[in-house]
N, C-alpha and C positions, 0 to 999 in steps of 0.2 A: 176755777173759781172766777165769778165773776165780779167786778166791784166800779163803783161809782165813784168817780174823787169829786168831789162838790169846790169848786173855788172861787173867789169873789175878782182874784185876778190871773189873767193867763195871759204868754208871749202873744204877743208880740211889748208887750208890757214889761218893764224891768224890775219892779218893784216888787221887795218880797209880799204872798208867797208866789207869783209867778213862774219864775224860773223853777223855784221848788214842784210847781206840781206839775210842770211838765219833765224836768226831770224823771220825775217818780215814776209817769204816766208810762216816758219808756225803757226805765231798767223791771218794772212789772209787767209790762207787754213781752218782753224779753225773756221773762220767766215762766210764760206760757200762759198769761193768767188774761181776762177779757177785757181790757178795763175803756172804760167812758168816762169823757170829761164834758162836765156841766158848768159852764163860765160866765162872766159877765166881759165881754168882747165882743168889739165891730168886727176885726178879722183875724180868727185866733189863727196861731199857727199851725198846719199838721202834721199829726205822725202818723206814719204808715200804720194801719192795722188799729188806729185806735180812734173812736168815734166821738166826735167833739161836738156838743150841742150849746151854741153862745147865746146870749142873751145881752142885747143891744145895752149899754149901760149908759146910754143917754135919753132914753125913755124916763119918764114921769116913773118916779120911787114906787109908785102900789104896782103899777104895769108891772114893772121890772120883776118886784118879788113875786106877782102875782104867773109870769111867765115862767120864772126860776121854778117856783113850788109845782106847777105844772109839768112843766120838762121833767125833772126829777120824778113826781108821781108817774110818769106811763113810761120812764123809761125805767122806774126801779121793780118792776112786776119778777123778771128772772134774776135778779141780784143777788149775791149772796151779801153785801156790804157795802155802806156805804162811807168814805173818808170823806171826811172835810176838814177843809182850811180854817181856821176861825175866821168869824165875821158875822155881825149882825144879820148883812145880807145873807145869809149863807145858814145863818145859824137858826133862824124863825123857819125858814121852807124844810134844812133837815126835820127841825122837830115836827115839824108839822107832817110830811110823810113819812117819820117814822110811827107818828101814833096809826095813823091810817092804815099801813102795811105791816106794820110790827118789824120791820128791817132793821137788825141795829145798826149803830152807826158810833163810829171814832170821829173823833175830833183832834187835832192839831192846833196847838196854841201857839204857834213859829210866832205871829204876824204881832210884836210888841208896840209894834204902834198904835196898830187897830187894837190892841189891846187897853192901850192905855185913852182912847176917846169912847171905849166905850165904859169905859169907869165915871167919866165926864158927863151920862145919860143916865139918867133910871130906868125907861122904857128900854133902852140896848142893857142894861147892866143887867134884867129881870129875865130878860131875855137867852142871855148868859149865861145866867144861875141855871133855869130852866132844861138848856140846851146840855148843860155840862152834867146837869144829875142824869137826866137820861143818857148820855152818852155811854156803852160798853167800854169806853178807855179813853182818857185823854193821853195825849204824847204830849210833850213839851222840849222835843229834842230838836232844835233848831240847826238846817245843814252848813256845812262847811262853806265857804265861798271857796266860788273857782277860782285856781290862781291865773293871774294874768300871764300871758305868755309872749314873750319878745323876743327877740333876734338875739342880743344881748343876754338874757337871765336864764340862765338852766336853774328852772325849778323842778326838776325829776320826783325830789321829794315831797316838795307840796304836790305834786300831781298825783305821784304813787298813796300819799295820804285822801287824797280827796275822792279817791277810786274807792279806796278802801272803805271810808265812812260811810260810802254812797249803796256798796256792797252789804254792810254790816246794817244798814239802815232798811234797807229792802228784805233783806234775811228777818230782821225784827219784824216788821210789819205783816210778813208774812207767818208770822208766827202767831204773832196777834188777831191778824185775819182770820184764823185755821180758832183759836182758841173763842172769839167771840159769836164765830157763825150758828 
């Protein structure tokens, strides 16, 4: 299977959902599956085996979406799926090449901040609405944070917890993926 994770932020960047989609990028590269990430970053970080196409986020707003929507369009030709992050950014260029290619595509509402400035817009909140009815599935299950780990604290059980989420959370999607293609 192959799929697209769409996200507005990626590592080297801390802010959720960053960490989240590279995470994801390689417990589902792990499971054999093709996956591409489409980002708004100067220098994303790599993972092995997995194809990372950024988009300068300090370019003038239309460029930027106008690049995003592009990359996305000619790389989603063999796709079975596309994830995305929520985000205005993120959320106009899905819909936009999902009517073109007819690809469906999930959405993840993790990012509650970005959720909540886009309630503060009409043109992002329209956008929103828009993005969400067409979407095959929104998630809204937000991951665990890693726990920190020191010399001092055995957290064995937050770890063995956050493996576990991380496991169970991948198992889902890829259930999901297989049910919306």
């Amino acid at each position: 299977m192959k799929i697209i994770i769409a996200t507005p932020l990626y590592p080297p960047e801390i802010a959720e959902p960053a960490p989240y989609s590279a995470n994801l990028a390689k417990i589902l590269k792990n499971k054999n599956l093709e996956i591409s990430i489409i980002a708004y970053s100067l220098i994303p970080e790599k993972i092995n085996g997995v194809k990372i196409f950024s988009i300068n986020k300090h370019l003038p707003l239309l460029i930027r979406l106008f690049l995003f929507t592009f990359k996305l369009l000619k790389n989603s030709k063999n796709i079975d799926i596309i994830y995305a992050l929520n985000g205005a950014s993120v959320e106009l260029p899905i819909l936009i090449v999902s009517k073109l290619t007819n690809k469906p595509f999930i959405i993840n509402n993790i990012d509650k901040k970005t959720d909540l400035k886009i309630r503060q817009n009409k043109l992002f909140k329209y956008i929103k609405y828009l993005t969400f009815k067409n979407a095959k599935k929104i998630i809204n299950e937000a991951p665990l944070s890693k726990p920190e780990i020191t010399l001092f604290d055995k957290k064995e059980q937050e770890i063995i917890k956050y493996k576990k989420f991380w496991e169970n959370h991948a198992n889902n999607l890829l259930k999901i993926f297989r049910d919306c293609r």
